[in-house]
C-alpha positions as CSV (number, residue, x, y, z in Angstrom):
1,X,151.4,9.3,50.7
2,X,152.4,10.6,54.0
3,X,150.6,10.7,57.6
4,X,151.6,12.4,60.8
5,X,152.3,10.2,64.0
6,X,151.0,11.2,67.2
7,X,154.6,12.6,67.8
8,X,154.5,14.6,64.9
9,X,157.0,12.5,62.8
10,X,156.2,12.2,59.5
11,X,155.9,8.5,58.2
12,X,154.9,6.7,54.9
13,X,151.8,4.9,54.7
14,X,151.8,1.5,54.1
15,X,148.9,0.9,51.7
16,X,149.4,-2.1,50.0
17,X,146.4,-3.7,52.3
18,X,144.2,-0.9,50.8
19,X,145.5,-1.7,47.0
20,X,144.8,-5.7,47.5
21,X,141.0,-4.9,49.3
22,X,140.3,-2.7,46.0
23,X,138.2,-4.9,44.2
24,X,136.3,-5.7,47.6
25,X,135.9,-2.3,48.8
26,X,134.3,-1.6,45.5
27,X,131.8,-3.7,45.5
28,X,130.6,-2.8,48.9
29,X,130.6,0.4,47.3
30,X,128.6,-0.4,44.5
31,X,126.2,-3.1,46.6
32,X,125.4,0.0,49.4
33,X,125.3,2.6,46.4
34,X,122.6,0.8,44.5
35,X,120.5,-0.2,47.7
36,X,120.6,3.4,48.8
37,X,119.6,4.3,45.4
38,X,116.5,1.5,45.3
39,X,115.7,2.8,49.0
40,X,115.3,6.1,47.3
41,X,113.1,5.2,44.5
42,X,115.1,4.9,41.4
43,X,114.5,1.7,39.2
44,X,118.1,-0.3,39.3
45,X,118.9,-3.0,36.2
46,X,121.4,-5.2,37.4
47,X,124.6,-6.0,35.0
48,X,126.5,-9.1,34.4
49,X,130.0,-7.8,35.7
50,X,128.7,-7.1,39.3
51,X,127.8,-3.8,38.3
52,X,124.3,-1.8,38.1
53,X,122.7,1.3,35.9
54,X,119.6,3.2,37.0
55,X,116.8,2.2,35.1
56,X,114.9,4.4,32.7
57,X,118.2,6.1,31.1
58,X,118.3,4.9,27.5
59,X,121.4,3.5,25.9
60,X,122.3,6.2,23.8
61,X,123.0,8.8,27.0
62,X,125.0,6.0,28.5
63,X,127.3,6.0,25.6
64,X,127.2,9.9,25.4
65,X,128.3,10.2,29.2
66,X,131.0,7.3,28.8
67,X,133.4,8.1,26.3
68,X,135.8,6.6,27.9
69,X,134.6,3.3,28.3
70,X,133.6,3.0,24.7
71,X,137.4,3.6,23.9
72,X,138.5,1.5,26.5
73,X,136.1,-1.5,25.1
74,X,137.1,-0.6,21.6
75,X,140.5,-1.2,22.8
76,X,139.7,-4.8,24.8
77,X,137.9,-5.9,21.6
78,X,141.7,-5.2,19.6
79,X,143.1,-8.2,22.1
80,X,140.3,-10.4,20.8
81,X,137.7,-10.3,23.9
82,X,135.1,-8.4,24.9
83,X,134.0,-6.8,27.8
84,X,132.2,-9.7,29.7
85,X,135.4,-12.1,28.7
86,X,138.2,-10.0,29.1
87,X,140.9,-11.0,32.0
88,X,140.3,-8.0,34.9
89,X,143.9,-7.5,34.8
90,X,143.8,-6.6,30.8
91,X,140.8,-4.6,31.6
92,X,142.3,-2.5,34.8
93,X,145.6,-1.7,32.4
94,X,143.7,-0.7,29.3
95,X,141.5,1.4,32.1
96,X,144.4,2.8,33.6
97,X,146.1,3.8,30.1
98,X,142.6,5.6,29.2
99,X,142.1,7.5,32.2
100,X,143.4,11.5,31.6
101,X,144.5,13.4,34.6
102,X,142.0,15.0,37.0
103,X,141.7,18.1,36.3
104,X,139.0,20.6,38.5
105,X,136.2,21.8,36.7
106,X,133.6,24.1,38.6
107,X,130.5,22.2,39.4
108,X,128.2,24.8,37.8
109,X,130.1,24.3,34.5
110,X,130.0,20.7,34.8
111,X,126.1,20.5,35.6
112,X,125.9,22.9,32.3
113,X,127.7,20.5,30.1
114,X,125.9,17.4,31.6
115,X,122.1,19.3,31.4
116,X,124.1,19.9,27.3
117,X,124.6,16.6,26.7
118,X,121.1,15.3,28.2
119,X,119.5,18.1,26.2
120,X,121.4,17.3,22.6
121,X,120.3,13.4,23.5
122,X,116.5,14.3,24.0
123,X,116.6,13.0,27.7
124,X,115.6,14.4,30.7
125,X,116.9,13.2,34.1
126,X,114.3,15.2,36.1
127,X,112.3,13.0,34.4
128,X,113.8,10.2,36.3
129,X,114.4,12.0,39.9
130,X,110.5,12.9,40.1
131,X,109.6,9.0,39.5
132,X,112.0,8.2,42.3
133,X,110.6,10.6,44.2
134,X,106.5,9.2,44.1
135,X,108.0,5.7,44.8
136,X,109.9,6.6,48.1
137,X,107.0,8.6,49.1
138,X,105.0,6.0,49.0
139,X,104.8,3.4,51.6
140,X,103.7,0.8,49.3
141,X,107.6,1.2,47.8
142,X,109.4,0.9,50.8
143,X,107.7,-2.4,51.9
144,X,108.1,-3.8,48.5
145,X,111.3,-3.3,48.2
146,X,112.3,-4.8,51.6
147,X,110.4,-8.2,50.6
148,X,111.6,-8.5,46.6
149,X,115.3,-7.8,48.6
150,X,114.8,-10.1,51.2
151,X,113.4,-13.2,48.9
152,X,116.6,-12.3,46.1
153,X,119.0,-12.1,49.2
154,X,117.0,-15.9,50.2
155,X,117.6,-16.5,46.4
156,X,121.0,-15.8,45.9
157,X,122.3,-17.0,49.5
158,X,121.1,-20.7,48.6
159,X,122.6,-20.7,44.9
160,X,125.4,-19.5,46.5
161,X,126.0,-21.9,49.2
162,X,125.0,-24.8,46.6
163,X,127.8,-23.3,43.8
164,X,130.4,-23.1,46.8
165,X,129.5,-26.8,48.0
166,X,129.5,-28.5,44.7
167,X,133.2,-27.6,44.3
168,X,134.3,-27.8,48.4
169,X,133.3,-29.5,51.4
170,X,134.3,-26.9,53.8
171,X,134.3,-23.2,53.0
172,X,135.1,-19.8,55.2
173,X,131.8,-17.3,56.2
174,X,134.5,-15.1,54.3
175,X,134.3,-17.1,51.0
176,X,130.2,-17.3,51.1
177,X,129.8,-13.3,52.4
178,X,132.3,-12.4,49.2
179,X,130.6,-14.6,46.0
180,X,127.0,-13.8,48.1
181,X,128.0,-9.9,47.9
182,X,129.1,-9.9,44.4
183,X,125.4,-11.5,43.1
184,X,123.5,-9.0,45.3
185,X,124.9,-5.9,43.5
186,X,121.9,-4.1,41.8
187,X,119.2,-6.0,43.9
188,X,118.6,-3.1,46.6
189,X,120.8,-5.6,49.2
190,X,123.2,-3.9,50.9
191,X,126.8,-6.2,52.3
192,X,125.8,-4.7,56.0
193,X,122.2,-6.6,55.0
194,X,123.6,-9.5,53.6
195,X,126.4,-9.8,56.8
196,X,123.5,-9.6,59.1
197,X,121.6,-12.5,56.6
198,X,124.6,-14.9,56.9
């Protein structure tokens, strides 16, 4: 990992900062995803783990599209937990041990293999991408979105803010932005939404 100085030296990047913000620049990632996504139309079902799938995509092509994580959660369940329980430490080095080497396919192959799989699991994703796009087109959508957003982001901010106080008296903006970020993945509340709510 090298950059180029403005005096053309070549220098080392110091990215230990970006390593330790990894789980936090993820979740922005995830919270912004997901809101662009609900902003767009598509259905979003919230998971426990801070996480979120689009709604109306059955189980079954889940599982056919993650092979990997069905290994990797075979694997967690041979150290005696279970996805929801396991330490994220176990979980990132059983991840990590799973993950093959990237390798470039051409995106028209890829978009063959995935229209393959969709087709072998009786599912259609266009199925999905012309629902999303009658709800953003209607105006009806947007609004409703902003207000079922806006009273979960009311919601979550109080729960929060009672959780936080229970256990301390005094507590950083930092602290309540984090733990309210990490509830308002899969919502359609974005961190730049919930920054401006705090």
């Amino acid at each position: 990992n090298l950059t180029q100085a403005e005096n053309e030296e070549w220098k080392s990047i110091e990215s230990r900062h970006f390593y330790c913000l990894q789980k936090e620049i993820g979740l922005h990632y995830r919270q912004h995803l997901s809101a662009s996504l609900k902003e767009l139309g598509y259905q979003i079902n919230r998971q426990l783990d801070a996480s979120f799938e689009i709604g109306g995509v059955p189980d079954d092509v889940i599982n056919a599209f993650s092979q990997r994580r069905d290994e990797i959660e075979k694997e967690i369940e041979k150290q005696g937990y279970s996805r929801e329980t396991a330490p994220a430490s176990l979980k990132e080095k059983i991840a990590h041990r799973f993950r093959d080497k990237k390798i470039y396919v051409e995106p028209e192959k890829l978009l063959q293999e995935w229209k393959q799989t969709e087709k072998e699991n009786g599912f259609s994703s266009e199925n999905i991408i012309s629902n999303a796009l009658i709800n953003c087109q209607s105006k009806k959508w947007g609004e409703q979105v902003k207000l079922i957003s806006y009273d979960k982001l009311q919601e979550i901010s109080n729960k929060t803010i009672n959780s936080i106080s229970e256990r301390d008296a005094v507590f950083s903006k930092q602290e309540l932005l984090k733990q309210i970020n990490q509830q308002a993945v899969g919502f359609g509340i974005s961190s730049d939404r919930v920054e401006v709510f705090v």
